[in-house]
C-alpha positions as CSV (number, residue, x, y, z in Angstrom):
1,X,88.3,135.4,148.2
2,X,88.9,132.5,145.7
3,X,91.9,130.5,146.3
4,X,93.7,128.8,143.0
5,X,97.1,127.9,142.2
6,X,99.5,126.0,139.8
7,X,96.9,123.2,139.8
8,X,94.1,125.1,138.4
9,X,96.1,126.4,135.7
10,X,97.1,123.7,134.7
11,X,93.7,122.5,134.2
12,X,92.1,125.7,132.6
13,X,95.5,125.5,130.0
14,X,94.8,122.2,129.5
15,X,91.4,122.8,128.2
16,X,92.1,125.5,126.2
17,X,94.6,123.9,124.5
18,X,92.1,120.8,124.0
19,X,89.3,123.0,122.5
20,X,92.2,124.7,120.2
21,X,93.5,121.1,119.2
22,X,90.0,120.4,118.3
23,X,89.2,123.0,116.8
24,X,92.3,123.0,114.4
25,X,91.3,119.1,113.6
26,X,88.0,120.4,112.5
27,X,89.7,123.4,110.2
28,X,92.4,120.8,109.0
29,X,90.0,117.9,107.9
30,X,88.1,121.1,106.2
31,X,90.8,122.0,104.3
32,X,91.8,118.6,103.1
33,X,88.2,117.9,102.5
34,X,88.5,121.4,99.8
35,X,91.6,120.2,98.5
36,X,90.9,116.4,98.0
37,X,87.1,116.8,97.5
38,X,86.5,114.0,99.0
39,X,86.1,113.4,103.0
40,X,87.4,110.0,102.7
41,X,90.6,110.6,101.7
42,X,90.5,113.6,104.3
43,X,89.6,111.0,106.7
44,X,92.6,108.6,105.5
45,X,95.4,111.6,106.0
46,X,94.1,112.4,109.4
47,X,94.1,108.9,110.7
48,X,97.4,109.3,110.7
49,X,97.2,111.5,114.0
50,X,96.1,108.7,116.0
51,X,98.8,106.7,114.7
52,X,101.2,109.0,116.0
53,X,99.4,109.4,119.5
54,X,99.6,105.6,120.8
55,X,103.1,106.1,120.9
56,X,103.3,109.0,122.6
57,X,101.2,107.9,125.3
58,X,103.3,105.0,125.5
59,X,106.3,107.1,126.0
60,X,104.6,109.1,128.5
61,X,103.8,106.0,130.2
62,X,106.9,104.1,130.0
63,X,109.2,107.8,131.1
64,X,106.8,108.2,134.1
65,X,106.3,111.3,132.4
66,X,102.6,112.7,133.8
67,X,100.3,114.5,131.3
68,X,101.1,118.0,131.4
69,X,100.5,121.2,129.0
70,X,103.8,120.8,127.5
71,X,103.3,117.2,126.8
72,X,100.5,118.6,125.3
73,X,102.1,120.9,123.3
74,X,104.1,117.6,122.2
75,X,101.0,116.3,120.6
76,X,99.9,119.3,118.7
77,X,103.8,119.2,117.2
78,X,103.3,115.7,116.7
79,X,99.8,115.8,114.4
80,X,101.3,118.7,112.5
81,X,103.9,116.4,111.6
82,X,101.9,112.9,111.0
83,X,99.3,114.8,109.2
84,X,102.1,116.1,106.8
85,X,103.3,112.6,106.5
86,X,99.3,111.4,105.6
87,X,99.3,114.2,102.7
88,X,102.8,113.5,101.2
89,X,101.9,109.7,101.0
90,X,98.0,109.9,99.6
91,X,99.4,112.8,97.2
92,X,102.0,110.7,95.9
93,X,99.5,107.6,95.4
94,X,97.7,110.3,93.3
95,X,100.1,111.7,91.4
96,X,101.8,107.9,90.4
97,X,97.9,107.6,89.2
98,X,97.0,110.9,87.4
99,X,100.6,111.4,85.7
100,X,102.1,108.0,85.5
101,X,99.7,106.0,84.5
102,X,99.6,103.5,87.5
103,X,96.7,101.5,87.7
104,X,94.9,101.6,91.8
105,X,96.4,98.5,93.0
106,X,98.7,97.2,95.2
107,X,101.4,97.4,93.0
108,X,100.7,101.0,92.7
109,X,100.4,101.6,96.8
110,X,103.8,99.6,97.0
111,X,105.5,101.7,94.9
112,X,104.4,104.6,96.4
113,X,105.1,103.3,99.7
114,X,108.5,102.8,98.9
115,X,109.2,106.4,97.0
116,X,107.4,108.1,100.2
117,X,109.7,105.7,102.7
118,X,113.3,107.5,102.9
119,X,111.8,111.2,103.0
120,X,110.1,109.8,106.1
121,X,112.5,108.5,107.5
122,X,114.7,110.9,107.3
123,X,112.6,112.9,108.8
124,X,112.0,111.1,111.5
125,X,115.6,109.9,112.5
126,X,116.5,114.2,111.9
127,X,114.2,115.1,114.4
128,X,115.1,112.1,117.1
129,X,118.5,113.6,116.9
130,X,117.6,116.8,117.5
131,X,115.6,115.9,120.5
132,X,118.1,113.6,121.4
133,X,119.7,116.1,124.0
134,X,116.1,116.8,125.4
135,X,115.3,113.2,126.1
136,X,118.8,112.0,127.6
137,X,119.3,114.9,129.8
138,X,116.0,115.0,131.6
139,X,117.5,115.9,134.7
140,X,119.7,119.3,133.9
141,X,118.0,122.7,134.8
142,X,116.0,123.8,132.4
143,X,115.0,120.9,131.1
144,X,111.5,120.3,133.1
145,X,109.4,122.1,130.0
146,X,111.2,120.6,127.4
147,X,111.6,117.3,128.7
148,X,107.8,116.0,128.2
149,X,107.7,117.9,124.6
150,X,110.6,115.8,123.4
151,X,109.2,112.4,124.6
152,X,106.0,112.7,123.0
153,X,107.4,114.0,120.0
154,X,110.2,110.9,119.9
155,X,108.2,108.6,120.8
156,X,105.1,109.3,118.6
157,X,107.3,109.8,115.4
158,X,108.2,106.2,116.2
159,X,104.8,104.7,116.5
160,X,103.7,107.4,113.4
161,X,106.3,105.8,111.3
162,X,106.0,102.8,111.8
163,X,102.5,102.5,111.5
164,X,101.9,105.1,108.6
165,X,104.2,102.7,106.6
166,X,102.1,99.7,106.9
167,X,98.4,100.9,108.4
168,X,98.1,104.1,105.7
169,X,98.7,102.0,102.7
170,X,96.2,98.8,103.7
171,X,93.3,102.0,104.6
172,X,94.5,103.9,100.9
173,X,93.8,100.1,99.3
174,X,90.7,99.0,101.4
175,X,88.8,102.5,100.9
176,X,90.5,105.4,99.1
177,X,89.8,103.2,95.3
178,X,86.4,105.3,94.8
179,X,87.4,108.5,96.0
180,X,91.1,108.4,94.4
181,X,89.0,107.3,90.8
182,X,86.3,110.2,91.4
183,X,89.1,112.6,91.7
184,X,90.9,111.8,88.9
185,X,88.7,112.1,86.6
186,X,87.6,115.4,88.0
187,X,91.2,117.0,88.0
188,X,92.4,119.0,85.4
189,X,96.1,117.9,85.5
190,X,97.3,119.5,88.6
191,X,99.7,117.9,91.0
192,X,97.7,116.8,94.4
């Protein structure tokens, strides 16, 4: 007779879900290494994900929330969305480069910067409204799944845009000027 319970679960969800997040890092950097041919500037969109996971460990932290498979649901949300951030700002650098005639500089990864800033933060402030609801009503039935989701989500699109605004541009400067120059003058004329 083997005795298990909600405990156990728990723990074997929680691993699977950790060997899954893992394995989908590995496939993502993969297919950004494909498209960008080059593992630096793979590197540079997913360091974006641990941007985005201080803050949610804050949060989880600061709420009292404990680490549970919806919170950890919460953080596979939450890389989807600050690895789409990573791609939208490096593509742009790229595209200012390849099609209008910006020279790798920090005038260049200003300008970017500052095209790439109000898609993100709408984006951001969008989705803190929607969870909104989730985060201020912790304590209503039905709640108790959702709850956790919502404050890693909330608080890592803080900490992701905050930081991707500042920390992405200084990495794209400090080690993306040989892999941005190699690709260039590979592509054919494509957007990135």
């Amino acid at each position: 007779m083997t005795l298990g319970g909600q405990f156990q679960a728990q723990e074997e969800a929680a691993r699977l879900i950790a060997v899954l997040a893992l394995g989908s890092a590995a496939l993502i950097f993969m297919v950004l290494f494909s498209r960008y041919r080059s593992a630096v500037l793979a590197a540079l969109i997913m360091a974006n994900v641990p941007l985005a996971l201080v803050g949610s460990v804050i949060g989880l932290w600061l709420s009292g929330q404990p680490l549970s498979v919806a919170a950890l649901i919460g953080f596979i949300t939450l890389a989807g969305i600050a690895t789409r951030n990573g791609i939208l700002k490096i593509s742009h650098y790229l595209n200012l480069m390849r099609f209008e005639g910006e020279t790798f500089g920090v005038p260049m990864i200003v300008r970017g910067s500052l095209e790439r800033l109000t898609p993100v933060l709408m984006t951001a402030l969008v989705a803190a409204f929607a969870l909104a609801p989730l985060l201020f009503e912790a304590e209503q039935p039905g709640t108790e799944i959702l709850h956790p989701v919502a404050v890693v989500i909330f608080s890592g699109l803080i900490s992701s845009t905050l930081l991707d605004t500042f920390v992405t541009p200084a990495l794209f400067w400090l080690f993306g000027r040989p892999a941005a120059q190699r690709l260039l003058a590979a592509n054919d004329g494509e957007n990135f």
